[in-house]
N, C-alpha and C positions, 0 to 999 in steps of 0.2 A: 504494500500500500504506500502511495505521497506517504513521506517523511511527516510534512506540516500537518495535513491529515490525522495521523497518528499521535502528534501530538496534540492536538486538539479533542481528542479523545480522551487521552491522559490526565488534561485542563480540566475538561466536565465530569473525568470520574473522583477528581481530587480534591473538585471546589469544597469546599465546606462550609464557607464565610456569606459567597453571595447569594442573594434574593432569586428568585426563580425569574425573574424579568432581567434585573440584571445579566444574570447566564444567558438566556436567551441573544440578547444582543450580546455582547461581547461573542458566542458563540456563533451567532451567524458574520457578524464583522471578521472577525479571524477566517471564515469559510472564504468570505466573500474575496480576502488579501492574500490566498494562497497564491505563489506564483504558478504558473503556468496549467492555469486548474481547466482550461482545455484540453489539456491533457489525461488528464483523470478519466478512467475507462470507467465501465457501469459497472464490473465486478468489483472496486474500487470504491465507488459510491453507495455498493449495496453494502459491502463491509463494514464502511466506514457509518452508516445512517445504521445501523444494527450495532456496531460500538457506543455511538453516542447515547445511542435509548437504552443501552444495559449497562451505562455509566451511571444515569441518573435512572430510573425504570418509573419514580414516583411523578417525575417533574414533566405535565403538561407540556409547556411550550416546547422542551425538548423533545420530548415524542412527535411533538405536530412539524418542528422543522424536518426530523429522522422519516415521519409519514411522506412528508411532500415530496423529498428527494426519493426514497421510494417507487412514489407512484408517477413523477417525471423522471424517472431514470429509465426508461425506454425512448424518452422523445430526446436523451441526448442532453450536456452538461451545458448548451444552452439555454432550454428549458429550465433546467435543475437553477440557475445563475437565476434569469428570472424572476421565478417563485421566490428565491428566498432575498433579493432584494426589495423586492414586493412586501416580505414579511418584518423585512429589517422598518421599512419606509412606517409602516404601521404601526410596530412597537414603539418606535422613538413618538411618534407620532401622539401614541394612545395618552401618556404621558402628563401632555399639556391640556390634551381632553379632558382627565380623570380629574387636574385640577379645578376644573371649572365644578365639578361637582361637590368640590368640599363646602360648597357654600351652603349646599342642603344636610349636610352632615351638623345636627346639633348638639347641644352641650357645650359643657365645660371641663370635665375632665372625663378623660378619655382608659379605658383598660386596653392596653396591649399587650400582644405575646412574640418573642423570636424575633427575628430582623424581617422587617419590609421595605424595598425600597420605594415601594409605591405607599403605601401606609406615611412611610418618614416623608412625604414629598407630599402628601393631604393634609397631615397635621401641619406642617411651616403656613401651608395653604391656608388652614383656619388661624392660623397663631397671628396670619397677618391684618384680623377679623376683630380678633377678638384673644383676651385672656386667656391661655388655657392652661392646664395640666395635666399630666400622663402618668398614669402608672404602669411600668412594662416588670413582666415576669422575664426572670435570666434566661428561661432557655434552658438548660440542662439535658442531655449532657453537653451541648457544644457551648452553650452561652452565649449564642448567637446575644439576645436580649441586652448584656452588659453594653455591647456596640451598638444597640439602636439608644439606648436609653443614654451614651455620652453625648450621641447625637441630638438627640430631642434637645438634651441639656442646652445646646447651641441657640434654643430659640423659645423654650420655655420651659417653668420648673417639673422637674421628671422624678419619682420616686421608683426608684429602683426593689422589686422583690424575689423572693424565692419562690419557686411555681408553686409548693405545699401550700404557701400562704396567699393563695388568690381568692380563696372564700373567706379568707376572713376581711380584706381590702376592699373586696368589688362592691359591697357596698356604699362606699365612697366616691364610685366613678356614675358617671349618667351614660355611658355609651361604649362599647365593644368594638375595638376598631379591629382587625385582621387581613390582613393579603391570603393569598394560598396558593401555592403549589401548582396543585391542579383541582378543578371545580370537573367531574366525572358522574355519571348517573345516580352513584350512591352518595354522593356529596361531598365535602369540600377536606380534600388531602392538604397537611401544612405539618410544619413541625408537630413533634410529641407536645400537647399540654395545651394544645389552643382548643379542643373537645371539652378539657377541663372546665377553663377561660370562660368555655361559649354556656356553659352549663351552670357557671357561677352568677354568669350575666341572668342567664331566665330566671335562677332561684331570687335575683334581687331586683327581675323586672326592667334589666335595661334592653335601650333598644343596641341591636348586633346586629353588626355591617360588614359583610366583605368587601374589600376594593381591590380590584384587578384587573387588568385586561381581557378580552377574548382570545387571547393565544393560551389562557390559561384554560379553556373552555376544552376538553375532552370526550370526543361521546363511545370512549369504550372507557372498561375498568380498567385501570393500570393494574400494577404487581403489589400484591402483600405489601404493608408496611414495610422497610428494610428493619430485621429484628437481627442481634448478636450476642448470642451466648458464650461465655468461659464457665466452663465446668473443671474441677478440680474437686475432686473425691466426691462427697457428698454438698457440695456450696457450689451452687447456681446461681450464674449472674444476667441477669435479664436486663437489655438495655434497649430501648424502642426509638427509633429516629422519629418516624412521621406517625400522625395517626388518622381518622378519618371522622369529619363531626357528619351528623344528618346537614341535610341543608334546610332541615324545619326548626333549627335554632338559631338560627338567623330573618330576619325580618326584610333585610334587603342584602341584593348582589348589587357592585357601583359597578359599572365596567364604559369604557370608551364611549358604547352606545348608546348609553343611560343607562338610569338605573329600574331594576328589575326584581319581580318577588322570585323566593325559590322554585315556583312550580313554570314562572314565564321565564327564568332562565335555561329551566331544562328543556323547553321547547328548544333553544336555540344550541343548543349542546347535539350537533349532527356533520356528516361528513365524510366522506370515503376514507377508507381506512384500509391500507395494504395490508393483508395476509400474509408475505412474508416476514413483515414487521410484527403485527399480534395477530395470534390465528386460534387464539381461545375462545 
């Protein structure tokens, strides 16, 4: 397989840090800078769109660029070029759209979970409104949450917590802010503990938002949670990366096109989908 290729594969099995929109572009920008990527045969581009999706297996947009190369990979890496500047022009795009919707997002302090960079980029949005405050859970185990929450610090006050203690805080916040992963049939994939988050929100009656784009939109089920065991004799260590909320604990989906309830978003959750990519 291309060299650059490969490593790009490498990149999206080993992020750990960025937001799933994030990846997405950077992921297709690196595609798009490959040198001589007319060159790139279709046994090359099948390899490589089957690498990417089984680097990340959870993460939406990564699957949908890994789909469309896929299913333009018989009309040739013109085609393939194409699509995915089409999807790049979009993403960046979605962005500045999403902003225009935090003006319908109310409240004053906000519960968050895990790093979003569409989340961190709606809150500045309102902060420029109005007063607000954030309380973001760490994240555990990556801790993503420590770097959305220095972040936030940049532009209003943030209370940093431990995920354990989100029922006892939520009561505090008026609103449920969240990005995800991927938004799929059964409902909204994101890191471990935003299920928690979104479950502490109904017990205390706030209203819970997802914000994201449409590349986040999926209409097959992705793969299992990513789960990892160490076992040593009889001590079992159970560690769960993403998990999976309904999308009935949520109230609204924000996305590029507007915003939408969970039953009018899953209308729009549809799409050809390559069978050698998922064939489950």
């Amino acid at each position: 397989m291309n060299q650059q290729l490969r490593r790009i594969i490498e990149n999206v099995s080993g992020d750990i840090h960025s937001g799933a929109s994030e990846m997405a572009v950077k992921t297709l920008r690196d595609i798009l800078s490959v040198e001589n990527l007319e060159t790139v045969t279709a046994s090359e581009w099948k390899e490589f769109a089957l690498g990417i999706h089984h680097g990340k297996p959870c993460m939406a947009p990564i699957f949908n660029i890994a789909n469309m190369i896929m299913i333009y990979n018989q009309e040739g890496t013109a085609a393939i070029v194409k699509v995915l500047k089409k999807m790049l022009s979009q993403e960046e795009q979605s962005l500045e759209m999403l902003k225009k919707s935090a003006r319908s997002i109310e409240g004053e302090v906000f519960l968050t979970t895990t790093y979003s960079s569409t989340v961190l980029k709606m809150l500045s949005e309102i902060a420029k409104t109005r007063e607000i405050k954030v309380i973001a859970t760490e994240s555990a185990p990556g801790k993503e949450g420590r770097l959305f929450a220095n972040l936030v610090a940049g532009f209003a006050n943030c209370k940093l917590i431990h995920d354990s203690t989100v029922f006892s805080v939520a009561s505090e916040a008026d609103c449920f802010l969240t990005g995800a992963d991927s938004i799929i049939p059964k409902g909204v994939v994101n890191k471990v503990g935003t299920r928690t988050a979104a479950g502490a929100a109904r017990v205390y009656g706030l209203e819970s938002c997802v914000v994201c784009s449409t590349l986040k939109l999926c209409p097959v089920n992705l793969s299992d949670m990513i789960v990892s065991r160490e076992i040593t004799g009889r001590l079992e260590e159970y560690n769960q990366i993403f998990d999976l909320s309904s999308l009935n604990l949520f109230q609204k989906v924000i996305t590029e096109l507007g915003t939408f309830t969970p039953n009018d978003i899953l209308k729009n959750i549809s799409g050809k989908v390559s069978k050698e990519l998922y064939n489950e």
